[in-house]
C-alpha positions as CSV (number, residue, x, y, z in Angstrom):
1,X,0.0,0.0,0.0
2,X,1.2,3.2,-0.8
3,X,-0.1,5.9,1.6
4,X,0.5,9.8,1.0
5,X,0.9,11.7,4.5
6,X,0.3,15.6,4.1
7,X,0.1,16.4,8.0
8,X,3.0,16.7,10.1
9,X,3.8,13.3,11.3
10,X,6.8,12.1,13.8
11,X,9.5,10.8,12.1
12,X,8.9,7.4,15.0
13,X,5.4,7.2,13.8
14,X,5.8,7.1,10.2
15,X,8.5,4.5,10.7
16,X,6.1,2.7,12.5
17,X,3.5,3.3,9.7
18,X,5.8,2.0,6.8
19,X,6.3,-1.3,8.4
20,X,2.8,-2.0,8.5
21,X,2.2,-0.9,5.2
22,X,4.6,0.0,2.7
23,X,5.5,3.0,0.9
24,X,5.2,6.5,2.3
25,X,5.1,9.2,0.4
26,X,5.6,12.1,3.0
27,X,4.8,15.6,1.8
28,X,3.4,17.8,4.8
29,X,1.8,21.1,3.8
30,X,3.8,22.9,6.7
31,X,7.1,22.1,4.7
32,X,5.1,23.7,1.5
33,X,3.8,26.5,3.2
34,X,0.1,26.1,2.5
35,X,-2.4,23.3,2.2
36,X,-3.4,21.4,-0.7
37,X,-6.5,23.1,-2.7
38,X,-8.6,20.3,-3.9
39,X,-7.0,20.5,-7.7
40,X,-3.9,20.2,-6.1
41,X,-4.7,17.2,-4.0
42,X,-5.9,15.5,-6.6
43,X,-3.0,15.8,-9.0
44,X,-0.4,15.1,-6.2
45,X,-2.6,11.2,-5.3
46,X,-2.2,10.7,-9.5
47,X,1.3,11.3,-9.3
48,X,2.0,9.6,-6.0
49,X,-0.7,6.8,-7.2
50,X,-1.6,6.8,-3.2
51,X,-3.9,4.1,-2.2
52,X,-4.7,6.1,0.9
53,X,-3.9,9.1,2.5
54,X,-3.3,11.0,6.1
55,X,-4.5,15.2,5.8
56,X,-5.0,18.1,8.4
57,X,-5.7,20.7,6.2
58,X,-6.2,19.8,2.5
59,X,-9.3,20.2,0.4
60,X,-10.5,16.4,0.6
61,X,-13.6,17.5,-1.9
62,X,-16.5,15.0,-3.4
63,X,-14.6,15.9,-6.6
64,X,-11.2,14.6,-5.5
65,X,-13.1,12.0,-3.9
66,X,-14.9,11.0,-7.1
67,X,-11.8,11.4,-9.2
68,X,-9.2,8.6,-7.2
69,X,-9.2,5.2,-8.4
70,X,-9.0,2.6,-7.2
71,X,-10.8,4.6,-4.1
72,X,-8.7,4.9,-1.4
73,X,-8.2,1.7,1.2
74,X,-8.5,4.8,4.1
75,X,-8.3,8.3,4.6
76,X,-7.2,9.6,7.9
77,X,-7.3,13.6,9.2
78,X,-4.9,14.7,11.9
79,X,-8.0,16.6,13.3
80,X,-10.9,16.1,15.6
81,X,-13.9,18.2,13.3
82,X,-13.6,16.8,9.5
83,X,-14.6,20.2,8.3
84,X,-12.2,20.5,5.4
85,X,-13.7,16.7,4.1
86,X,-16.8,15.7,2.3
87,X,-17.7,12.9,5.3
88,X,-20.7,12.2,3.4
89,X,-18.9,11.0,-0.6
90,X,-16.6,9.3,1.9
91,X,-19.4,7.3,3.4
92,X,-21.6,6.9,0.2
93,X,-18.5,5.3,-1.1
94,X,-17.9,2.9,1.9
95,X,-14.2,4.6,2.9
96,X,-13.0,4.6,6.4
97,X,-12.3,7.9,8.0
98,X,-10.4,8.2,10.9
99,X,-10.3,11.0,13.2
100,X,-8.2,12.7,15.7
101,X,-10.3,13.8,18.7
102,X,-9.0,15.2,21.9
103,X,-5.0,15.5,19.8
104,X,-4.9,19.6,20.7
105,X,-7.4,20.0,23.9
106,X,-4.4,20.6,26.2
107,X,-2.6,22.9,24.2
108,X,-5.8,25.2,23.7
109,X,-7.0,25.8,27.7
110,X,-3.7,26.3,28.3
111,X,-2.9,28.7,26.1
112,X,-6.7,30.4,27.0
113,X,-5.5,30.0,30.9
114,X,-2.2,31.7,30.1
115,X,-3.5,34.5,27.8
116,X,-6.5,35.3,30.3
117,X,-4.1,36.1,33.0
118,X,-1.6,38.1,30.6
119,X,-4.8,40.1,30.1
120,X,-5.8,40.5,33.7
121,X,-1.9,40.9,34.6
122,X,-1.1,43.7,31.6
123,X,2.1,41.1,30.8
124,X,2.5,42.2,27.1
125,X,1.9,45.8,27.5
126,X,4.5,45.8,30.4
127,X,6.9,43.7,28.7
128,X,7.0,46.0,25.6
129,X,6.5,49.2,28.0
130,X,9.7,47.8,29.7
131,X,11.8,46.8,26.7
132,X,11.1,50.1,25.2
133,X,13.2,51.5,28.2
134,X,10.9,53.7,29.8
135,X,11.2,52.5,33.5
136,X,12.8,55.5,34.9
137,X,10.1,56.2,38.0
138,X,10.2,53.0,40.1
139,X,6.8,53.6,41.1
140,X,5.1,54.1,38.0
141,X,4.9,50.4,36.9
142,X,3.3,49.6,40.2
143,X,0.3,51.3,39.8
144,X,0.5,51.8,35.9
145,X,0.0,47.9,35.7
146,X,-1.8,46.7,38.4
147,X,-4.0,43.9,37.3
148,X,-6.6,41.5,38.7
149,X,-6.8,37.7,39.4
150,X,-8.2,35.1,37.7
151,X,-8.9,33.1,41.0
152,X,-12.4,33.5,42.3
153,X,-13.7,34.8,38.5
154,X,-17.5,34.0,37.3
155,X,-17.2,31.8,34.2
156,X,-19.4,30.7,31.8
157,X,-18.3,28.2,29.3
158,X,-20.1,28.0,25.5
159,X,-19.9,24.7,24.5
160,X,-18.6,22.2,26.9
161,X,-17.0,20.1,24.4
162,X,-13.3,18.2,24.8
163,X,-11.7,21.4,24.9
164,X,-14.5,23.1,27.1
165,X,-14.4,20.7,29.5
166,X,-10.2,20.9,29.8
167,X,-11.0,24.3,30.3
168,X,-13.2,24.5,33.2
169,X,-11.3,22.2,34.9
170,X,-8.3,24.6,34.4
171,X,-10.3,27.6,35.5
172,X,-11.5,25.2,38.3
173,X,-7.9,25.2,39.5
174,X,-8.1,29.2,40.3
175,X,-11.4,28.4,42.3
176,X,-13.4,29.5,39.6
177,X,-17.7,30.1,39.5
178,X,-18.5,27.7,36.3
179,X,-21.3,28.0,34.7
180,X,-22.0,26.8,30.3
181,X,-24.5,26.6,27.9
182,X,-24.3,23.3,25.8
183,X,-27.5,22.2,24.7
184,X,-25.8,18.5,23.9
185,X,-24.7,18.0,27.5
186,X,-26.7,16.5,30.1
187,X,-26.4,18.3,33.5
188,X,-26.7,15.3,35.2
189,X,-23.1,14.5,33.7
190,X,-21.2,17.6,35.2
191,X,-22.6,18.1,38.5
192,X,-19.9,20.6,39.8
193,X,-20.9,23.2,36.6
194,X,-24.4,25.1,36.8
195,X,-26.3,24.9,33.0
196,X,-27.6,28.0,32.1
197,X,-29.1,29.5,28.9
198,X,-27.0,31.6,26.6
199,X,-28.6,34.9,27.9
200,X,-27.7,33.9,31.4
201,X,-24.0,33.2,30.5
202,X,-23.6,36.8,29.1
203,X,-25.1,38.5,31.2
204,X,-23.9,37.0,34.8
205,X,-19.9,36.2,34.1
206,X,-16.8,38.5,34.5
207,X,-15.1,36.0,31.6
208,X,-17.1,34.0,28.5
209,X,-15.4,31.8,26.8
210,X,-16.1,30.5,23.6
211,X,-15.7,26.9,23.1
212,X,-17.8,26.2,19.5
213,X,-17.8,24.3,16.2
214,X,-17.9,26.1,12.8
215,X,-21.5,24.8,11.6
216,X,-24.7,26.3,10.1
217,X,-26.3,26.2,13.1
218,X,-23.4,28.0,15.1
219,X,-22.9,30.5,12.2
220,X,-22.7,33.7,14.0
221,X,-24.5,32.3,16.9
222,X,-23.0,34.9,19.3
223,X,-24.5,38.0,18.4
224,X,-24.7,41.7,19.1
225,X,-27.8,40.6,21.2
226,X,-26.0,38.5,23.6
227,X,-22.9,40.7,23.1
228,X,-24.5,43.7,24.5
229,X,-25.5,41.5,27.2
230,X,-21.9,41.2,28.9
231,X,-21.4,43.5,31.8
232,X,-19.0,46.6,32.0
233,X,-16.3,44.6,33.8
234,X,-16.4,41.5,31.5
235,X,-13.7,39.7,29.7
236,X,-14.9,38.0,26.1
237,X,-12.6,34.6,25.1
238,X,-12.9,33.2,21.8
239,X,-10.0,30.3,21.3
240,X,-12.6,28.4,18.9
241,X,-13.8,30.2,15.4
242,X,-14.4,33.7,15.0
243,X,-17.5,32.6,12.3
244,X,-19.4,31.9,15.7
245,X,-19.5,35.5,16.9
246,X,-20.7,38.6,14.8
247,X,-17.4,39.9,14.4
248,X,-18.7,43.9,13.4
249,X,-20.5,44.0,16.8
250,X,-17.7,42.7,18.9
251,X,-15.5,45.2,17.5
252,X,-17.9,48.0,18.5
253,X,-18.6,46.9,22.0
254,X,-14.6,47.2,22.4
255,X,-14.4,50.5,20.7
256,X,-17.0,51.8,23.6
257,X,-15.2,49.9,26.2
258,X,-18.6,48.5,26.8
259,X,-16.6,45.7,28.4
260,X,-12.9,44.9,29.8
261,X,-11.9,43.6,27.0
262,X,-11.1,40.2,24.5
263,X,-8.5,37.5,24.1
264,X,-8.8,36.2,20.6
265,X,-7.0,33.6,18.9
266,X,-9.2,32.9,16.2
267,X,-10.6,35.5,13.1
268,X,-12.8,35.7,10.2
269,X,-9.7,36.0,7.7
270,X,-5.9,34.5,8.4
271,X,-3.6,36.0,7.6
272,X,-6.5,39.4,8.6
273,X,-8.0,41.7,6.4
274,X,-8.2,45.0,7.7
275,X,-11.4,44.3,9.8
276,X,-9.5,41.8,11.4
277,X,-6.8,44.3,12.0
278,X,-9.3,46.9,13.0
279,X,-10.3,44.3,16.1
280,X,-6.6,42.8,16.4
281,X,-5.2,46.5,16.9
282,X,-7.7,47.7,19.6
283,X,-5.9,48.6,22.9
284,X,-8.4,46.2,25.3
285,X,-7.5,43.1,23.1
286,X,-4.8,40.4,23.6
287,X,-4.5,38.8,20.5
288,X,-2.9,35.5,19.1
289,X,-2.5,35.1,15.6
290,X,-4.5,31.0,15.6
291,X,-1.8,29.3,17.4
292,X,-3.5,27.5,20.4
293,X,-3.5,24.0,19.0
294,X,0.0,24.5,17.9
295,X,2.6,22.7,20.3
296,X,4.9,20.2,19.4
297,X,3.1,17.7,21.7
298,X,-0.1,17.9,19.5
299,X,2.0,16.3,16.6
300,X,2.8,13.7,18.7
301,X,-0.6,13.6,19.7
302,X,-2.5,13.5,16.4
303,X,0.0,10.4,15.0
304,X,-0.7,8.6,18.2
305,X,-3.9,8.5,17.6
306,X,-4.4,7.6,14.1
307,X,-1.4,4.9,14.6
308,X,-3.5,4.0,17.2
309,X,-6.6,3.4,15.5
310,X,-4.8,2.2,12.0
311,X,-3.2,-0.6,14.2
312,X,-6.9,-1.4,14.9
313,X,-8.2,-1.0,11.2
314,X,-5.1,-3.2,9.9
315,X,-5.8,-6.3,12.8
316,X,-9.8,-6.0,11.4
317,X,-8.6,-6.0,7.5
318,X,-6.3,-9.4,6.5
319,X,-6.3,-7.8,2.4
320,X,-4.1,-5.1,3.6
């Protein structure tokens, strides 16, 4: 079997991949610089004549789909949501797809955790404050930067999902007040968190954190509505996808300083456009340009998994 890997993959774990199953033909997008467009893809599995084939970002379309033959053996994504795939010409064409849940939940509520109390603490607009030499008054920083805890802070959680869950429990750590809105989630499950309805969560928490799929049904789900509903002292955390929130009225409840302020890691164009850069640039927002699931661990992670789970498909299939 011939299997073309376009995700970052250990070199351990493709070793361990070739003796199970031949040739590799390894080709990640990050060494290219950008992920496959569909047309691209599907020229690069005629040349390689891949029987199968292990993606993160590339455009996995019915049309690339329909266009391979023989139709791949497998096709595994280094990713937990498929939402660069057509699941469904997988499926109508009986091809396994194999999934990386849970690979990057660590790296994201840590990173939230982290940039939530570089917010609270003013560390990047000290750091630069201080490289840019201006610490001449001893006293000025003192009161210039003083900042507040995390511990003790009123939560509320949208969408308690892998990464949601990692999250509270993080936030828990600081003796955090959780509270989340996750229609899909039984209460009777997570008995230390209080369920509340998305109007509640916006209006009752000093932090909201954003913790959603991009679907139809989540397509700007957070609106100006809910927005306007944060109080004055509030802190708005979106680590997930920016097509969740409506992006125009964020930007203006920051410009008015209706609330403290945002830690974004996600928006509606990377690299931004300048509305992007008209949010990114704002004074009360701490932004990171889409790097929460990036860690080397998560590499490590995602082959892990699908090894993991290829090991299994391989014992199930004697033809391979």
């Amino acid at each position: 079997m011939r299997i073309l890997v376009t995700a970052p993959y250990p070199v351990a774990r493709l070793t361990e991949l070739e003796s199970w199953f031949g040739t590799l033909i390894y080709q990640p997008w990050i060494d290219r610089g950008a992920a496959y467009s569909a047309a691209e893809l599907t020229a690069l599995i005629k040349e390689t004549q891949a029987d199968a084939l292990i993606t993160e970002l590339d455009e996995l379309t019915q049309d690339v789909i329909n266009a391979w033959e023989p139709k791949p053996r497998f096709v595994a994504i280094c990713r937990a949501t498929p939402s660069n795939i057509d699941v469904l010409a997988l499926s109508d064409q009986g091809i396994p797809l194999i999934t990386a849940p849970t690979r990057n939940i660590q790296a994201v509520a840590e990173l939230l955790i982290g940039n939530v109390i570089s917010f609270y603490r003013h560390a990047s607009r000290s750091e630069k404050w201080l490289k840019e030499g201006n610490w001449t008054d001893w006293l000025y920083p003192y009161k210039e930067f003083r900042g507040q805890q995390l511990s003790e802070k009123k939560v509320g959680i949208v969408g308690l999902g892998a990464v949601g869950r990692r999250a509270a429990r993080l936030f828990e750590a600081f003796s955090c007040d959780i509270s989340y809105y996750d229609p899909y989630v039984s209460a009777e499950d997570f008995p230390q968190y209080k369920p509340a309805s998305l109007q509640e969560i916006f209006a009752a928490n000093e932090i909201v954190s954003i913790h959603l799929p991009s679907t139809p049904e989540t397509k700007r789900l957070i609106s100006r509505e809910l927005l306007e509903l944060l109080p004055q002292d509030s802190l708005f955390v979106n680590t997930s996808r920016a097509s969740v929130v409506d992006t125009e009225a964020l930007i203006d409840i920051l410009e008015r300083k209706k609330i403290r302020g945002a830690v974004l890691d996600v928006f509606d164009h990377e690299p931004p456009e300048e509305q992007d850069m008209r949010l990114i640039r704002l004074e009360n927002v701490l932004a990171t340009p889409h790097i929460a699931g990036s860690t080397e661990e998560v590499v490590h992670n995602h082959a892990a998994l699908i090894n993991n789970a290829l090991a299994e498909w391989k014992a199930t299939w004697t033809s391979v």
